[in-house]
PASE-203713 format. One record per residue (C-alpha): y negated, x negated, z negated; residue in one letter. Coordinates in pm, whole numbers. Each point is the difference from the previous one (the first is absolute). Layout:
% PASE-203713
(roro (Y X Z) 'a')
...
//
This chain:
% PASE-203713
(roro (-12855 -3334 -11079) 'x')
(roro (39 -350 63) 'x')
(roro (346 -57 -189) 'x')
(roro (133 355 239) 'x')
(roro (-120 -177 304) 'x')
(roro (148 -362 -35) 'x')
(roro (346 189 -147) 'x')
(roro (-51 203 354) 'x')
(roro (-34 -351 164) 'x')
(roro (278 -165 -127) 'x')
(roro (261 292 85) 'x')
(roro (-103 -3 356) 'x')
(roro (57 -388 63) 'x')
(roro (301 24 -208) 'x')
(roro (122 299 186) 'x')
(roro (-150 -192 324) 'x')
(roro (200 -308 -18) 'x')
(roro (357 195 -112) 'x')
(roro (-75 213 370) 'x')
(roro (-61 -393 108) 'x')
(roro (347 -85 -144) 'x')
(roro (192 251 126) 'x')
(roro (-160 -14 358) 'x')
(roro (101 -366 61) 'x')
(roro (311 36 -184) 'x')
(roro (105 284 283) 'x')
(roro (-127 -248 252) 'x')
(roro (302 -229 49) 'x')
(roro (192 -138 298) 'x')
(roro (247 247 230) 'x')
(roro (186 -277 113) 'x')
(roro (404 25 -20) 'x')
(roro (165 -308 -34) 'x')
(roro (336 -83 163) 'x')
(roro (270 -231 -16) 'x')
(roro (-49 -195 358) 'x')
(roro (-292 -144 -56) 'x')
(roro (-276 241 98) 'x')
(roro (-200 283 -129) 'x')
(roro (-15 360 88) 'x')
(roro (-405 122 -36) 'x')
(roro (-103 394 46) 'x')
(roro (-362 16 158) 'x')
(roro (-218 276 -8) 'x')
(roro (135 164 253) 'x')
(roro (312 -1 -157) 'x')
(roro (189 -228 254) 'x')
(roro (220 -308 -157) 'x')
(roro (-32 -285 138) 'x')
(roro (288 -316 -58) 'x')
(roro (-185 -332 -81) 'x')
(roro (106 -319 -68) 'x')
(roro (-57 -146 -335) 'x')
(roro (-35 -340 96) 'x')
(roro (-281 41 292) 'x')
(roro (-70 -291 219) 'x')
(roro (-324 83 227) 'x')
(roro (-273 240 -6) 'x')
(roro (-158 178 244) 'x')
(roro (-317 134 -5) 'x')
(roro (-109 273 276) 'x')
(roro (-256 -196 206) 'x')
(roro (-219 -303 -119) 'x')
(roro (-202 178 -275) 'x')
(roro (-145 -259 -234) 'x')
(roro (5 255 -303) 'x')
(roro (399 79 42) 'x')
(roro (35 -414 14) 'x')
(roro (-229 -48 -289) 'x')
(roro (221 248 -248) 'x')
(roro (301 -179 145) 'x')
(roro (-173 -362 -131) 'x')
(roro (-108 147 -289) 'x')
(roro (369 112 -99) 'x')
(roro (96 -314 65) 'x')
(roro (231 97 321) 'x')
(roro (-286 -187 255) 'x')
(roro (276 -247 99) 'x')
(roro (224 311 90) 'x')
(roro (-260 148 266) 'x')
(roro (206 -18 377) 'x')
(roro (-241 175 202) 'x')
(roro (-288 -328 98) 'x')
(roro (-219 48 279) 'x')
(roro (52 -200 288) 'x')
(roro (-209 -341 36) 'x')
(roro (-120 100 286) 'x')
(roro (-170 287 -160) 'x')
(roro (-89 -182 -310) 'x')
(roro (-191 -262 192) 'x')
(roro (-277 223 183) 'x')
(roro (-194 286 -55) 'x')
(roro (-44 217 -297) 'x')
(roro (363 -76 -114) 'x')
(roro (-66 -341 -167) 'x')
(roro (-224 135 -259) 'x')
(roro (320 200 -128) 'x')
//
């Protein structure tokens, strides 16, 4: 009984990680590359959207520490165009952020 069960076992995490294989293996990039210099990326609403490949600023969509965190913690903190204004920084609930 033992030997049927760990057999049992060991098909389902071998079967387990092959599904685990093939999902991330299907997961790759739509991007289309070009010639000039930028890159053509399908969202999921199926629009395509031109971008450059070299990208010079970020923006991200109001002052939310989390977005600006991820963009640190890629290592693209230095890229981040969107700083609040001193005068906002320096009063109120702002200059905790």
């Amino acid at each position: 009984m033992m030997k049927e069960t760990s057999t049992v076992l060991k098909a389902f995490i071998t079967l387990s990680f092959i599904a685990l294989l093939a999902f991330t293996c299907g997961c790759t990039g739509q991007g289309q590359a070009t010639d000039s210099g930028t890159t053509v990326v399908t969202d999921m609403a199926g629009r395509e959207v031109v971008v450059p490949k070299n990208i010079d600023s970020i923006v991200t969509i109001g002052s939310v520490p989390v977005q600006n965190s991820f963009m640190f913690i890629m290592g693209k903190g230095d890229k981040i165009a969107n700083n609040l204004p001193d005068s906002f920084i320096k009063q109120g609930k702002w200059k905790y952020q």
